[in-house]
C-alpha positions as CSV (number, residue, x, y, z in Angstrom):
1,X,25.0,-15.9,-15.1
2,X,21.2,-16.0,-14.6
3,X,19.4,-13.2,-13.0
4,X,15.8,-13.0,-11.5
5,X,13.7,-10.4,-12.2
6,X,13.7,-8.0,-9.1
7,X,11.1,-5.6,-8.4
8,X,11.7,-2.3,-8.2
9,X,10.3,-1.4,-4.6
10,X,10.9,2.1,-4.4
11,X,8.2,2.4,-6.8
12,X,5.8,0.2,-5.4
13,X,6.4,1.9,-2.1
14,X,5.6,5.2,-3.5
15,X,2.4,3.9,-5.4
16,X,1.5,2.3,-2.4
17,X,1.9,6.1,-0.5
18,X,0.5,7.8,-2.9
19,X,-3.0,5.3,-2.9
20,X,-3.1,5.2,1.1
21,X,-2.6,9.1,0.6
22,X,-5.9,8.7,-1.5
23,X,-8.0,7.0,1.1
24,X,-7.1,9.5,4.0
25,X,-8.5,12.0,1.5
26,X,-11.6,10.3,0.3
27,X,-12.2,9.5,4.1
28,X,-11.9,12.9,5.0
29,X,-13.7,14.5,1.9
30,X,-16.8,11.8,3.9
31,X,-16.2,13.1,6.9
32,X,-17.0,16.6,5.8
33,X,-20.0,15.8,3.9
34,X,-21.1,13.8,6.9
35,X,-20.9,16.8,9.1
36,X,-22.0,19.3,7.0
37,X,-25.7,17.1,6.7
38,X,-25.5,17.3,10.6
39,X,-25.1,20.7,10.9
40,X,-27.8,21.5,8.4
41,X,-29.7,18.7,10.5
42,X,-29.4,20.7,13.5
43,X,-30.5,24.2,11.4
44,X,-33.5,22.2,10.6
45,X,-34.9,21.2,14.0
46,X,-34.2,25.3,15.5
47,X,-36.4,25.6,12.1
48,X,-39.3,23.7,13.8
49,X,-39.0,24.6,17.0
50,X,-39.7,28.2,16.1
51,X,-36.4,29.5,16.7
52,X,-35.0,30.2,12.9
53,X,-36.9,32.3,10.2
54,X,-37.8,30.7,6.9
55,X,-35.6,32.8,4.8
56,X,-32.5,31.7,7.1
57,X,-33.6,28.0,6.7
58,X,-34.1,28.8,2.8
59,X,-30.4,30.4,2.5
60,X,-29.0,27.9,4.1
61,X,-30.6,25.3,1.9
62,X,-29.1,27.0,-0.8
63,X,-25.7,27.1,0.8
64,X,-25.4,23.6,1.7
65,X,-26.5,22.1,-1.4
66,X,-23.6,24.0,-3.2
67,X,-21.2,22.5,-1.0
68,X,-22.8,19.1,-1.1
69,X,-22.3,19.4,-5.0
70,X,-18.8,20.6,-4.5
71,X,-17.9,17.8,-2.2
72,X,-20.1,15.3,-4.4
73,X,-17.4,16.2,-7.2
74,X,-14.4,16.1,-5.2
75,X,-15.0,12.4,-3.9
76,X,-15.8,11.3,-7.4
77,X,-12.5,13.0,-8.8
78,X,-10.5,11.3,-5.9
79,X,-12.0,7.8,-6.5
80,X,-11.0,8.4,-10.5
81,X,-7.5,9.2,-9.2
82,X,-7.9,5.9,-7.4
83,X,-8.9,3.6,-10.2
84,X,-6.3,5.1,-12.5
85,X,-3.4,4.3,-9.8
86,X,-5.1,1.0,-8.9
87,X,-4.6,0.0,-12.5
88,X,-1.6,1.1,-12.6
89,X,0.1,-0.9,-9.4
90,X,-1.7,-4.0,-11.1
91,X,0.2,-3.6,-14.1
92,X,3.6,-3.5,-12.1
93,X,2.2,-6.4,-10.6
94,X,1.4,-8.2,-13.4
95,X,5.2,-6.9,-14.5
96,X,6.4,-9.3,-11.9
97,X,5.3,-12.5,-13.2
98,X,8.4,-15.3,-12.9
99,X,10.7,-16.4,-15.5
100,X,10.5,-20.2,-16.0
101,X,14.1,-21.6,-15.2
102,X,15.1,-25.3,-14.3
103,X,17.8,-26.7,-12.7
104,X,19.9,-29.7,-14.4
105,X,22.8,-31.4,-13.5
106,X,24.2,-29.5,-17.3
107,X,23.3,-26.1,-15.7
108,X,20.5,-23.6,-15.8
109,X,17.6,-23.9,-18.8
110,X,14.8,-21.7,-19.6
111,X,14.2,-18.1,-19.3
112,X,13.9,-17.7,-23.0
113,X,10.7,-17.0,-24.9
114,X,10.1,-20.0,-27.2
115,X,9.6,-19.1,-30.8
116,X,6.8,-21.8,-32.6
117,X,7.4,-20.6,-35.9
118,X,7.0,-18.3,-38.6
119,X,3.3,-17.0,-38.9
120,X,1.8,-16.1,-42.2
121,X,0.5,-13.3,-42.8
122,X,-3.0,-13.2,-43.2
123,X,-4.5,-12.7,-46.6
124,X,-7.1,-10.1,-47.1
125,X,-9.8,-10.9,-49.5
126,X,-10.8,-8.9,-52.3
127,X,-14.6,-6.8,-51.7
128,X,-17.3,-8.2,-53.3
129,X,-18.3,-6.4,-56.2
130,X,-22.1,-6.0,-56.0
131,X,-23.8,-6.8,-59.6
132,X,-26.5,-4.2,-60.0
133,X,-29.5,-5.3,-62.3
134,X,-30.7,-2.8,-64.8
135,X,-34.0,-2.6,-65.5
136,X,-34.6,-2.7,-69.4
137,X,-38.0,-1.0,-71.0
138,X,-39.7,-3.0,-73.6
139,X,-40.9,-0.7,-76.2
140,X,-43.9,-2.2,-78.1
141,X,-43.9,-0.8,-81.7
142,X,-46.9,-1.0,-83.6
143,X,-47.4,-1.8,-87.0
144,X,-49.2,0.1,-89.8
């Protein structure tokens, strides 16, 4: 009896969770980044209204570029994590590709991998040897 190749969904479903699961956290890892320029936004303009000292405004610089940078490396870890399961669910899709079969009045043909022949094996040449020239001294002897 001929069988078609059947996905395996259970896996797909949890590659598919585990990518949407992803997302939510890149989105949210944005979200945080995005109110974390607010805020400092807001520190900025009490700065030049007069109502915040320099060395708060300069500590809090400080502070929020280390979070930025922390954040900054946590979206760029979580989009790796993407691409590398990305690749992955396009490989099990690529996994699924259909099995050529047809339909005769004989019965069922195909689903086999068709074998063209033998190949050779490829013959490896030897190295060219390099011929190195030698340069000879002439030695002029003179006669008495």
């Amino acid at each position: 009896m001929v069988k078609v190749k059947m996905m395996n969904e259970n896996l797909f479903a949890k590659l598919d969770n585990e990518f949407r699961a992803l997302g939510e956290l890149l989105k949210t890892r944005q979200d945080e980044k995005q109110s974390l320029l607010n805020e400092f936004d807001l520190e900025l303009s009490r700065y030049k209204q007069g109502k915040l000292s320099e060395n708060t405004l300069a500590s809090s610089v400080k502070k929020s570029n280390l979070e930025l940078a922390k954040l900054d490396k946590n979206i760029r870890d979580i989009m790796q994590k993407g691409l590398v399961l990305s690749k992955k669910m396009i490989g099990f899709i690529r996994d699924q590709k259909p099995i050529v079969y047809k339909v005769t009045e004989s019965g069922v043909s195909g689903g086999g991998l068709k074998i063209k022949g033998k190949k050779k094996p490829i013959k490896k040449k030897a190295p060219v040897k390099k011929k190195v020239a030698i340069k000879k001294k002439v030695v002029k002897k003179k006669l008495k």
